[in-house]
C-alpha positions as CSV (number, residue, x, y, z in Angstrom):
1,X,0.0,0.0,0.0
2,X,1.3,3.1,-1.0
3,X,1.9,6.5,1.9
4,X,-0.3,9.3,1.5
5,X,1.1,12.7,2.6
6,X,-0.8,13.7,5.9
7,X,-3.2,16.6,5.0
8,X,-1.9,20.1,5.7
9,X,1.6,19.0,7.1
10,X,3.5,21.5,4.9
11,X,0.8,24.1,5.7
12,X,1.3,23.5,9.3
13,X,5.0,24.0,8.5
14,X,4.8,27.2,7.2
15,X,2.4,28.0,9.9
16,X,4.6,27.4,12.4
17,X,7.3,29.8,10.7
18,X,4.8,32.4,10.1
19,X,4.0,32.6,13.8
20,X,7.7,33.6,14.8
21,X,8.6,35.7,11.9
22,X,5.8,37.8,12.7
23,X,6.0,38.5,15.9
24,X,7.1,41.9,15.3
25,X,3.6,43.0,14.4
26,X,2.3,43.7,18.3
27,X,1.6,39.7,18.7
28,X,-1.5,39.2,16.8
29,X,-1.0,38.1,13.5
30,X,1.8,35.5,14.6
31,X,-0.3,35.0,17.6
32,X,-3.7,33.5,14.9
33,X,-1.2,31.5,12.9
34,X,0.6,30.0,15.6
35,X,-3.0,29.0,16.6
36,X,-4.1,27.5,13.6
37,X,-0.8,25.9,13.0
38,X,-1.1,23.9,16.5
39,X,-4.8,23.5,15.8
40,X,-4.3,21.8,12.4
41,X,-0.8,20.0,14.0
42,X,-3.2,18.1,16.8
43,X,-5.9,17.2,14.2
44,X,-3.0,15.5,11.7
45,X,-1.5,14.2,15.2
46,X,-4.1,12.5,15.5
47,X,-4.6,10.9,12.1
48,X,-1.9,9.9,12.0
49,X,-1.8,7.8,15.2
50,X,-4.8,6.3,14.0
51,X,-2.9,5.1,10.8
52,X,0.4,5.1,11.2
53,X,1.8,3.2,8.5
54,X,-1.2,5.1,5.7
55,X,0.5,8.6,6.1
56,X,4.4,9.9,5.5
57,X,4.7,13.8,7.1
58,X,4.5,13.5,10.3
59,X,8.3,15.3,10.9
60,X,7.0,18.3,9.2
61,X,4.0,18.5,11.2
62,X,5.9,17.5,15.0
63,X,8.2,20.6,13.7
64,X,5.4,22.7,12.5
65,X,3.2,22.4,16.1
66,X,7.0,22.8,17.4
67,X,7.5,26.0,15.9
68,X,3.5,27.2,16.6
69,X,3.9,26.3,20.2
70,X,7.3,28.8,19.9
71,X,5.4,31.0,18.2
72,X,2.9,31.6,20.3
73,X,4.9,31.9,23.4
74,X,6.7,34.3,21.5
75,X,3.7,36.3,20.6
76,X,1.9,36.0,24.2
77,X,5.5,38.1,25.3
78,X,5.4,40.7,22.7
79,X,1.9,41.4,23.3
80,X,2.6,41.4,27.1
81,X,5.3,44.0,26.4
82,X,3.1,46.6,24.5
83,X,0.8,46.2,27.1
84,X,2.7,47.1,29.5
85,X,4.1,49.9,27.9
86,X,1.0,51.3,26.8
87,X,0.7,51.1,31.1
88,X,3.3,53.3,31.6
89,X,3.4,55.5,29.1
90,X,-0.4,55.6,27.8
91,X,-1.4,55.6,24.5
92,X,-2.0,59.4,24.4
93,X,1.9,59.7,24.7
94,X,2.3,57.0,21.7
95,X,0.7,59.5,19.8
96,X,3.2,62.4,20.9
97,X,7.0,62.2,20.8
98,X,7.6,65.1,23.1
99,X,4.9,63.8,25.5
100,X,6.3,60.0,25.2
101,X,9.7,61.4,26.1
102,X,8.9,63.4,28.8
103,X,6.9,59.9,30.4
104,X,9.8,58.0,29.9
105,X,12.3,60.2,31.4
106,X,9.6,60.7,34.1
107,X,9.7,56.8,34.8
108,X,13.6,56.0,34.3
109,X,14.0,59.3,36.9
110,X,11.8,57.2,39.4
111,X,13.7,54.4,38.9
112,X,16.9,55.7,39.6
């Protein structure tokens, strides 16, 4: 009997390096791919145990939901960061540069 590729293993891949490249864009966007990469990693997961010997893939998909599970812990921090930033600074101040440097040299003087 001839192997059959597991359904959205390359997808799951790419997924998976989606969610850490994007990061950088305030957590979201790598935040819903790492999501759906891990989402779509558990459901070929699971295929695949049923089967194993129907289905060839699987090391693209235990790296994809690898790099999603990455990717989302990555994402969680960078969204945690501009929360907290937007905390101490307030997002009136994001708006202003004179205002956001006058916050921040407020804060770094109470730190000292």
């Amino acid at each position: 009997m001839e192997q059959q590729k597991l359904p959205n293993a390359t997808l799951i891949l790419v997924f998976g390096i989606i969610s850490i490249v994007t990061c950088c864009c305030y957590g979201v966007i790598g935040l819903i791919f790492g999501i759906i990469g891990l989402i779509l990693a558990n459901k070929a997961t699971n295929l695949y145990a049923l089967n194993p010997d129907q289905y060839e893939g699987y090391n693209n998909v235990k790296l994809g939901k690898t790099l999603s599970i990455i990717g989302i812990v990555l994402n969680i921090l960078v969204v945690v960061f501009f929360v907290w930033i937007v905390s101490i600074i307030g997002w009136d101040a994001l708006q202003n540069e004179d205002l956001m440097r006058e916050r921040l040299e407020d804060y770094l003087g109470n730190m000292e």
